[in-house]
C-alpha positions in Angstrom: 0.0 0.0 0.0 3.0 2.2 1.0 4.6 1.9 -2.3 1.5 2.2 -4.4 1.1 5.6 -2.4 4.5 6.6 -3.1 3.9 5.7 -6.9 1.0 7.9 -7.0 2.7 11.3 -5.3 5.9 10.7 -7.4 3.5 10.2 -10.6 1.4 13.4 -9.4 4.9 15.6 -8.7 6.0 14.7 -12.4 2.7 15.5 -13.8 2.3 19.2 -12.5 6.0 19.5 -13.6 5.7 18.5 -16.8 5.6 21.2 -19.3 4.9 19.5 -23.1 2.7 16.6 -25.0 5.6 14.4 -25.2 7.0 14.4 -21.7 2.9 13.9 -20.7 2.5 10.8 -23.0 6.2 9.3 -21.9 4.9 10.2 -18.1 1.1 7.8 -19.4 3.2 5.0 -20.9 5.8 5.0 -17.9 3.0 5.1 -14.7 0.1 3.2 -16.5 1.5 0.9 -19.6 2.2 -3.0 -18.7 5.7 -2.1 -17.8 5.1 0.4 -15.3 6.0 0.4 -11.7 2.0 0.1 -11.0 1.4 -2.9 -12.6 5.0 -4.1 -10.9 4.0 -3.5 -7.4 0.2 -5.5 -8.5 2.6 -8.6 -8.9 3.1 -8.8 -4.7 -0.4 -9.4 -4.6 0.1 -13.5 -5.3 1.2 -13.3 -1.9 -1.8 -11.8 -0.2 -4.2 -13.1 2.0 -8.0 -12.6 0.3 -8.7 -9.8 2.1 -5.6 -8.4 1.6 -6.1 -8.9 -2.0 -9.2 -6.9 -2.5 -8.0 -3.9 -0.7 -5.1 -3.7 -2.8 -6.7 -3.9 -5.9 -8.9 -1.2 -5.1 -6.6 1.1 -4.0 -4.2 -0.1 -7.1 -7.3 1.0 -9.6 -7.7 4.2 -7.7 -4.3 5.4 -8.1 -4.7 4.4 -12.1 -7.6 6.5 -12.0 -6.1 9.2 -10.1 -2.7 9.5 -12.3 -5.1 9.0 -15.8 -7.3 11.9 -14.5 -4.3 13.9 -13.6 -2.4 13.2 -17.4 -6.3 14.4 -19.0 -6.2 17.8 -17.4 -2.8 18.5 -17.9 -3.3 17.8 -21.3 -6.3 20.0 -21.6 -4.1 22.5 -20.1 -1.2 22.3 -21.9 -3.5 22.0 -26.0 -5.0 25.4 -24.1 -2.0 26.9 -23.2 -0.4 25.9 -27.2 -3.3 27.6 -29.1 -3.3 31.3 -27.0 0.4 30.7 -27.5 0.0 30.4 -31.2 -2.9 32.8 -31.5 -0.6 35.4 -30.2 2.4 34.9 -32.0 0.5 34.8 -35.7 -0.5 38.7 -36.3 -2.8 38.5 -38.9 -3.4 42.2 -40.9 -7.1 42.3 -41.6 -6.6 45.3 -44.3 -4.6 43.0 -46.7 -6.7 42.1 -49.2 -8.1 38.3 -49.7 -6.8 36.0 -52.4 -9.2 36.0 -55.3 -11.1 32.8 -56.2 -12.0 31.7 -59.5 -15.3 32.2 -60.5 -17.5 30.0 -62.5 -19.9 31.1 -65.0 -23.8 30.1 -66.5 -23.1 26.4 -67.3 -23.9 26.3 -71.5 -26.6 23.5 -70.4 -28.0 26.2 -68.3 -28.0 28.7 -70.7 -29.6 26.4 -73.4 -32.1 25.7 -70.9 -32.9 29.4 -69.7 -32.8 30.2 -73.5 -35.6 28.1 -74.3 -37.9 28.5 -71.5 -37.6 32.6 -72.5 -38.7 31.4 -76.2 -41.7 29.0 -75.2 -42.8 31.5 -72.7 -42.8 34.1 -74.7 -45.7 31.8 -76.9 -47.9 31.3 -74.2 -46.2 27.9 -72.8 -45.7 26.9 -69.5 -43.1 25.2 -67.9 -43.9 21.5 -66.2 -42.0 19.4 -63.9 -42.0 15.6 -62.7 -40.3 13.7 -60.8 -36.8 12.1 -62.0 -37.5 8.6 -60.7 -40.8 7.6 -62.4 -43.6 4.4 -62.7 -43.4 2.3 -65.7 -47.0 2.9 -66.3 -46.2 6.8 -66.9 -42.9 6.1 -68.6 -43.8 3.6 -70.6 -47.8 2.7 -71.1 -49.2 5.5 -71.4 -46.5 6.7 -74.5 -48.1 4.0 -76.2 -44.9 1.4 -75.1 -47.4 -1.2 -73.3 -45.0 -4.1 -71.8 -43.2 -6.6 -74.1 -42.9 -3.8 -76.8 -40.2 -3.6 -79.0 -39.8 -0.3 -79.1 -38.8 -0.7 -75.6 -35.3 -2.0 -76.0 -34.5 1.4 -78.0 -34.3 2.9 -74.5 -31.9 0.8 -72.5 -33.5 1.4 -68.9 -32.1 1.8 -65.4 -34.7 0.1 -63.4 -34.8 0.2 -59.6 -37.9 -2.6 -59.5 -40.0 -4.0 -61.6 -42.1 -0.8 -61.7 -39.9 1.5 -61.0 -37.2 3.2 -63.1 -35.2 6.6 -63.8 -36.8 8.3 -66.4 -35.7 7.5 -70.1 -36.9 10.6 -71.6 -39.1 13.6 -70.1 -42.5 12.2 -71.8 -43.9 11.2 -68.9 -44.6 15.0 -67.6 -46.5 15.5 -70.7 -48.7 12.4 -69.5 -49.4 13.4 -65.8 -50.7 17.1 -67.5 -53.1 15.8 -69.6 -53.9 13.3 -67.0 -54.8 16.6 -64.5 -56.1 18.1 -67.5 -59.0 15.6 -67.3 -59.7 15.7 -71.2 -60.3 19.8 -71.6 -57.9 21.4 -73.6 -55.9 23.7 -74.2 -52.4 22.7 -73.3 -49.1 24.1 -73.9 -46.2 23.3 -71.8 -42.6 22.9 -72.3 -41.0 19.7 -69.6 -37.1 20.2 -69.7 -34.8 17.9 -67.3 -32.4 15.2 -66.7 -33.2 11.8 -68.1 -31.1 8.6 -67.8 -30.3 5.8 -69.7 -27.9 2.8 -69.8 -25.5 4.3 -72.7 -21.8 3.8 -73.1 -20.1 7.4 -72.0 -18.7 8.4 -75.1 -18.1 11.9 -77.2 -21.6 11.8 -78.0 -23.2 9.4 -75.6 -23.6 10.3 -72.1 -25.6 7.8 -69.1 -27.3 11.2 -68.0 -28.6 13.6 -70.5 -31.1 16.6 -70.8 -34.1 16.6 -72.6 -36.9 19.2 -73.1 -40.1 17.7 -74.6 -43.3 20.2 -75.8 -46.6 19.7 -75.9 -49.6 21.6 -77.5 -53.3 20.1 -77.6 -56.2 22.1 -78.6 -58.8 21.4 -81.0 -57.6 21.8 -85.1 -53.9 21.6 -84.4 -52.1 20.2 -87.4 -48.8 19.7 -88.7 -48.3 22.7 -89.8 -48.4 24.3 -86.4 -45.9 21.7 -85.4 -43.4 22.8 -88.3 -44.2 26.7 -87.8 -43.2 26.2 -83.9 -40.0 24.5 -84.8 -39.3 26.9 -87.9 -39.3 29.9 -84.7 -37.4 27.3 -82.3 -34.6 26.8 -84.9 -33.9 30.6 -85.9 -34.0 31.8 -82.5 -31.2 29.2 -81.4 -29.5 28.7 -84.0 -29.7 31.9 -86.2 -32.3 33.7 -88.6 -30.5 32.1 -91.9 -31.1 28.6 -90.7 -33.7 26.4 -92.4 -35.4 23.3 -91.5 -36.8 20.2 -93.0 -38.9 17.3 -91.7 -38.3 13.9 -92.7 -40.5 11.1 -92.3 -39.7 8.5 -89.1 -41.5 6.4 -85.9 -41.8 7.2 -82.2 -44.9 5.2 -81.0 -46.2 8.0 -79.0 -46.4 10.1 -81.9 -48.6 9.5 -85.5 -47.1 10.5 -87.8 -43.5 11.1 -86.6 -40.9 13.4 -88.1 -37.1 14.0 -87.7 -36.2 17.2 -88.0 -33.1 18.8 -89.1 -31.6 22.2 -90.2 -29.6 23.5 -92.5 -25.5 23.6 -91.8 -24.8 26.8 -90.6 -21.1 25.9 -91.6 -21.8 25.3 -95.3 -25.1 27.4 -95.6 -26.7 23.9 -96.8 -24.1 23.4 -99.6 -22.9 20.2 -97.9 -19.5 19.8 -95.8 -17.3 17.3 -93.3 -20.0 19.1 -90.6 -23.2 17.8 -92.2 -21.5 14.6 -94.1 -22.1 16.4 -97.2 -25.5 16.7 -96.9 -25.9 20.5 -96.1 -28.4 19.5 -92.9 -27.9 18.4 -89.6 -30.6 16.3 -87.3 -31.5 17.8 -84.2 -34.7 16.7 -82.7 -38.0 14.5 -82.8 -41.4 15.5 -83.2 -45.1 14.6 -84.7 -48.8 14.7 -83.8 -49.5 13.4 -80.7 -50.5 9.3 -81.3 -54.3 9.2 -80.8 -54.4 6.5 -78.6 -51.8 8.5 -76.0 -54.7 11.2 -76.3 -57.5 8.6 -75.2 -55.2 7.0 -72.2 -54.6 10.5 -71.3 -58.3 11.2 -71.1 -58.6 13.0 -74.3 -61.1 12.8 -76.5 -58.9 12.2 -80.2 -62.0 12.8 -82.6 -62.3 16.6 -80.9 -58.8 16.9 -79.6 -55.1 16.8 -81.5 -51.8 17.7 -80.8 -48.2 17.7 -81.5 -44.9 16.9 -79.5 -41.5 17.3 -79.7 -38.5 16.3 -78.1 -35.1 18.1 -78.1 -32.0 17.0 -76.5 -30.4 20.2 -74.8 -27.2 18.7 -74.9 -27.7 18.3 -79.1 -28.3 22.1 -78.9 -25.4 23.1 -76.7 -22.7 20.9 -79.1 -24.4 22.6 -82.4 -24.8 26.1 -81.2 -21.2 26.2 -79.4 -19.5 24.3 -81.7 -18.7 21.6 -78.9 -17.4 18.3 -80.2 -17.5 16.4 -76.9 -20.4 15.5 -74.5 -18.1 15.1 -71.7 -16.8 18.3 -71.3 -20.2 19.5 -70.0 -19.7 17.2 -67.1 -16.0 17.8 -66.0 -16.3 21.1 -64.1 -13.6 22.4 -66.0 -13.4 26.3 -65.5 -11.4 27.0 -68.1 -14.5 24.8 -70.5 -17.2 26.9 -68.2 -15.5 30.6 -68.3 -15.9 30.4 -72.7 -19.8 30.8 -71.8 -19.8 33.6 -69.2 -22.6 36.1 -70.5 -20.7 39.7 -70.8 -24.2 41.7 -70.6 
């Protein structure tokens, strides 16, 4: 007992002493590791009567407790005592000016986007939402792509369950308006937004793209309000001198369906490496809304049409900018980002 008393004032002495981090920690490892005289003098206790025993071990675990509670303060103390040290010896001039950051601009993605929102807008559209993880049913059925369709495997699909998937294109907003709609016309929205789908990233292939689909129903829409929207949607992003031209092609939620290209703004439509020698350049797909999507939507199709299109924004971006690599929209380059900074 003596000598576990002895060990304790002698451990306390060193402690209040002891004037850095590493002379504390040698002082723990000394007085409480294996080696130390604590656990030394705990060997004596073979020896002991019972009672004897007990009483040393509880005054042996108090004089750990003691010495560890002692090393804890003195280390609060001393990481105290180390910061007002170094807070006073680092004089820090508040007047000297900060070090300029770099500063980002208007992603082009963003500035396609915002550019055709201001377009649609400005002809009495409105701008729709939905939700990026979506139900088969509105992804899928109700574009006219019922289950086991072939059409279907044109749209490689992340699927979460069976019913459940991240949206392959931005249709399905058009199909929860007409649905809230509840068969009266008329409708014009615009749906931009991410879609995803299970592509090989490449310079023109990206797992996560933008779309931004449109949709008009009234009654006596026809195709050639379809090409006289797209006619306005192509010189406003793409320049007043640019043309456009509709060829014939298949999207089940759409009867009839159209590609639609315009005319190379690098040529002027004679025909170059740009276009492949064919003076146009595909940019989007459209037609008149499939009647059957009209009647699952709770249209009536022998009083109400409509037209739809769908345009990639990324597409745009790559045309308008002259961009030959979808990746460089997703690499948070600055040196990419600051070409696009708006100097208004």
């Amino acid at each position: 007992m003596d000598e576990l008393l002895k060990i304790q004032e002698e451990a306390l002495a060193k402690i209040s002493a002891c004037a850095d981090a590493k002379e504390l920690n040698d002082l723990r490892v000394f007085y409480l590791g294996k080696k130390g005289p604590i656990q030394a003098a705990m060997k004596s206790m073979k020896t002991m009567a019972p009672e004897e025993r007990k009483t040393f071990g509880q005054v042996s675990n108090k004089t750990k407790q003691e010495i560890g509670q002692a090393i804890e303060e003195k280390k609060a103390y001393l990481e105290e005592k180390a910061l007002n040290e170094r807070l006073l010896a680092e004089d820090i001039d508040i007047s000297l000016p900060g070090n300029r950051l770099p500063v980002g601009s208007v992603h082009p993605l963003t500035r396609v986007k915002e550019d055709l929102e201001e377009l649609f807008l400005g002809m009495g559209y409105k701008v729709a939402e939905g939700p990026e993880v979506e139900s088969d049913h509105f992804n899928f059925e109700l574009m006219n792509l019922p289950k086991g369709h072939p059409a279907r495997d044109m749209q490689d699909t992340f699927y979460i369950d069976e019913n459940t998937l991240m949206r392959t294109h931005t249709s399905p907003v058009q199909a929860h308006v007409m649905l809230e709609a509840k068969g009266k016309g008329p409708i014009k929205v615009i749906c931009p937004g991410k879609t995803y789908r299970r592509d090989d990233d490449d310079a023109t292939h990206s797992h996560q793209f933008m779309q931004c689909e449109g949709l008009v129903i009234d009654k006596n829409i026809t195709m050639g309000d379809l090409k006289g929207t797209l006619d306005v949607f192509a010189k406003k992003m793409f320049g007043e001198k640019r043309e456009i031209r509709l060829r014939p092609s298949y999207f089940p939620f759409t009867e009839p369906s159209v590609e639609v290209d315009i005319s190379c703004a690098n040529c002027g439509g004679k025909g170059c490496a740009m276009c492949k020698g064919t003076g146009w350049i595909e940019v989007l797909g459209a037609g008149m809304v499939n009647p059957h999507v009209l009647e699952m939507c709770g249209f009536d199709p022998k009083e109400y049409q409509g037209f739809a299109f769908g345009i990639g924004l990324e597409r745009v971006a790559m045309l308008k900018y002259d961009i030959d690599n979808i990746r460089d929209f997703y690499n948070n380059d600055l040196r990419f980002l600051e070409q696009f900074e708006r100097k208004e």
